[in-house]
N, C-alpha and C positions, 0 to 999 in steps of 0.2 A: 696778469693777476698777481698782488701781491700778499707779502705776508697779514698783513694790515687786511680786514674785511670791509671791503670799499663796495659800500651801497648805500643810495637814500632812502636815509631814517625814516618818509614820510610816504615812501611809495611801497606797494604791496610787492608781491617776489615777482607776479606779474608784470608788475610795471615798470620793473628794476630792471629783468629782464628785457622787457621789449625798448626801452630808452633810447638806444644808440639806432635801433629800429626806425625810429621817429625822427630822430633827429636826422636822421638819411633821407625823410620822407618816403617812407615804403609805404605801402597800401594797408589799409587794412587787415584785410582777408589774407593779405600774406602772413601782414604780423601776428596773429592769429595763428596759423598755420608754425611758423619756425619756432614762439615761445612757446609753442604747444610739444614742438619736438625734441624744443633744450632741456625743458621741463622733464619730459621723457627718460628722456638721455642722464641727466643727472640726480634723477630721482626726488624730484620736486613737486608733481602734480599736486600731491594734497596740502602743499603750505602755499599756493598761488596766491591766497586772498587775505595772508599774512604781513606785516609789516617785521622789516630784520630783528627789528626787539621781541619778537615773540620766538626767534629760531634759535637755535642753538648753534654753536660755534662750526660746526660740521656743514649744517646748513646754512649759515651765509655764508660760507667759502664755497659753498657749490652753487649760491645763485650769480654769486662773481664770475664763478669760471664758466656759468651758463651763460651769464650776460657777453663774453666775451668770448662764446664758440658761436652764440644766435645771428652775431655777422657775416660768417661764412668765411673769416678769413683761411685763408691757406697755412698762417703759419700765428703762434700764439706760443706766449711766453710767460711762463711758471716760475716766478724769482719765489723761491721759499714759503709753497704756498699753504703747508702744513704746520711753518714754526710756532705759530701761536694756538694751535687745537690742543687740549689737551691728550693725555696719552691714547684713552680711549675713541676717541671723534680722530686723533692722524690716522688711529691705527684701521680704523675703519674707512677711512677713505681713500688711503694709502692703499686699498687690496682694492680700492675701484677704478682706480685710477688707470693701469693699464686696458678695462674694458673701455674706461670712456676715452682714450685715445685712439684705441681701435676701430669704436664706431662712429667718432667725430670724421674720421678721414683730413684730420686737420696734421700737420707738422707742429710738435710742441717742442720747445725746447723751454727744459726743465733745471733751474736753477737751484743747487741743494751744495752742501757741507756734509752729508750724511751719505757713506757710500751704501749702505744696505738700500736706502733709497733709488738711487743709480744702479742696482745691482737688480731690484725686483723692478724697475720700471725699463731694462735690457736697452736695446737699440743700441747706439754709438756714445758714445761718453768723450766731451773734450776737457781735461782733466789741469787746473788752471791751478797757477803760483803767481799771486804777485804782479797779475797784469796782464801774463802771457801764458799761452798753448803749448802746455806742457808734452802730452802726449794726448792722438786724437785714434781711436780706434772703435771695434766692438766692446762693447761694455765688458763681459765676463772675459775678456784676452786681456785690457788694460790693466785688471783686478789680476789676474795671472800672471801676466807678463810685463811689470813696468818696465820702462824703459829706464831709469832714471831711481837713484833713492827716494828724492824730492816727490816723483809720481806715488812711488809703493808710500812714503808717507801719509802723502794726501790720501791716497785709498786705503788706510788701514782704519780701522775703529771697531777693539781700543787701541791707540799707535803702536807704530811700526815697534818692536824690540832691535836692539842693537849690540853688537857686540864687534871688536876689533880682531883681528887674526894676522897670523902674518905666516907666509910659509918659505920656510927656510931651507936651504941643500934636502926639499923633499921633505922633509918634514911639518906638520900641520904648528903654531903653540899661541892659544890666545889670550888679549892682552891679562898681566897677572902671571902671564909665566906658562900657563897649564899646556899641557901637552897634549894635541888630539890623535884621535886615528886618520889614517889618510886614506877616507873611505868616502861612498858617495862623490857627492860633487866635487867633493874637496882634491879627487883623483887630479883632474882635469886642470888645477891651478897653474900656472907657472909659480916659479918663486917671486915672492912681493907681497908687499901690505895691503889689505881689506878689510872691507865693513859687511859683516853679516848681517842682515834683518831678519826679522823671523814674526811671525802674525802670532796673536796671541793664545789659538787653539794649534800651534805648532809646537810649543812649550808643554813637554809632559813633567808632572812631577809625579815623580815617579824612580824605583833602583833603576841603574845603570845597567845595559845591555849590550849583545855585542855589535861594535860598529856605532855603538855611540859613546857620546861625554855628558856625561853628569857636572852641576855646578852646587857648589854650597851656599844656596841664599836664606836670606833673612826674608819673612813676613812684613809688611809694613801695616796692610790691610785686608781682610776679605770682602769681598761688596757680593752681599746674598740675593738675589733677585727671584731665585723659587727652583726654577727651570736649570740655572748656570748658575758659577762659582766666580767670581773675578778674583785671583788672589795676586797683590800684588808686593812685588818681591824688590828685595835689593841685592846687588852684589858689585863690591866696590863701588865705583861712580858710577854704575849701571843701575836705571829705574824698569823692571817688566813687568809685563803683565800676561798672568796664565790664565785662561779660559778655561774651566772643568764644569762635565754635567751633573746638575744634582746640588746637593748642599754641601759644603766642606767649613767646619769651622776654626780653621786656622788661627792660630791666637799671634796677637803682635809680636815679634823677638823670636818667633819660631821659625828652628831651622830647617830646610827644605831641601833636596834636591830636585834640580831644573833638570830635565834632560831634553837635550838635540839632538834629532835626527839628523845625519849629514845630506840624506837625501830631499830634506824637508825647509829647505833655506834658499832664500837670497843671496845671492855673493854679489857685491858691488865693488867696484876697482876705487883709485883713492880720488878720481875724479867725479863719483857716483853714479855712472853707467853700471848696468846690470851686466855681469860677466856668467851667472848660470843662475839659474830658478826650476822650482822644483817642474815635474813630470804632468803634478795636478795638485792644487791648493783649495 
């Protein structure tokens, strides 16, 4: 099943469905019987006698992926099958989606860019760069615990933050000069240079407290979505982004402080293996 809503224009959702039925030569009274239970299954009975042009974007991507569970394969493949629904029709089928995995009894493997996706649809996550199998694990461990910057990358949205550090005769100072507390994770470092990450609801803006560092950023944008704040920030050659609940209206050129939690971070070595992460993210 792909992104693209692949059915014929000329046959009803019935017949869309049972197709590859036919073309097996199955019986009747079977094919009867299984489009009746995909139909079931993905919440189609009342548009059977329908042609695609009359359904909406939600439901022809569910007579797709009905037509391609009605074979009984064992294993079925989901290349981005949401990208083109609009927000309302993903979001709604996006919450059905782990039912109808559940009760297909089929092996899917789900193709997506979108780690929230991978995160509500759970199982194992093979988490890919560029060709190859970056990190292969339980899904909410991979989102935890990457192995790799390149993985926490790929799983972050909005991307990963970054920031350089270096720790010296024991002391913490990152790039810019600044001088941190040598608290949290940052206990545990040997001396040498690193890359910290940090997710975007890790980023408090907010005074400085004890056992953290505060940063002085600039406003670039706030993105208001109703629910959450995006606001994002600059500081030196650093681009973040801070996740807040609620409205906040930040105005461009406004100065901010960032604050880190030490316990609340990534530490990546300079070859981007994970060297600590936090407890729970």
């Amino acid at each position: 099943v792909y992104q693209q809503f692949i059915n014929y224009p000329t046959l009803t959702v019935y017949e869309n469905i049972a197709s590859p039925l036919r073309v097996q030569g199955v019986a009747g009274s079977e094919i009867e019987a299984r489009v009746r239970d995909a139909a079931k299954l993905l919440k189609l009975e009342p548009y059977l006698s329908r042609t695609p042009l009359q359904l909406s974007g939600g439901q022809q991507q569910r007579t797709a992926i009905a037509r391609a569970l009605v074979k009984g394969a064992d294993l079925v493949l989901l290349d981005e099958p949401l990208a083109n629904l609009d927000y309302k029709l993903r979001e709604e089928l996006r919450s059905e989606l782990p039912r109808i995995f559940e009760e297909s009894g089929a092996i899917f493997v789900y193709a997506t860019t979108e780690p929230s996706e991978a995160l509500l649809l759970g199982g194992r996550t093979i988490c890919m760069g560029e060709g190859r199998a970056l990190q292969i694990g339980a899904t909410p461990e991979v989102y935890r615990r990457p192995d790799t910057m390149e993985v926490a990358e790929v799983f972050s949205d909005p991307p990963l933050n970054m920031v350089g550090i270096e720790k010296k005769n024991g002391s913490i100072f990152y790039s810019g000069g600044e001088r941190a507390s040598v608290a949290g994770l940052y206990e545990g470092l040997n001396d040498g240079a690193y890359k910290v990450g940090f997710r975007a609801h890790q980023l408090e803006v907010a005074a400085p407290s004890n056992g953290r560092h505060a940063f002085v950023t600039t406003v670039s944008v706030t993105e208001i979505t109703g629910s959450e704040s995006f606001v994002h920030l600059k500081r030196e050659d650093y681009n973040w982004v801070a996740v807040l609940p609620g409205i906040h209206e930040f105005l461009p050129g406004q100065e901010l402080d960032a604050v880190l939690d030490p316990n609340d971070l990534f530490i990546f070595d300079q070859t981007g293996r994970l060297v600590a992460a936090p407890a729970a993210v």
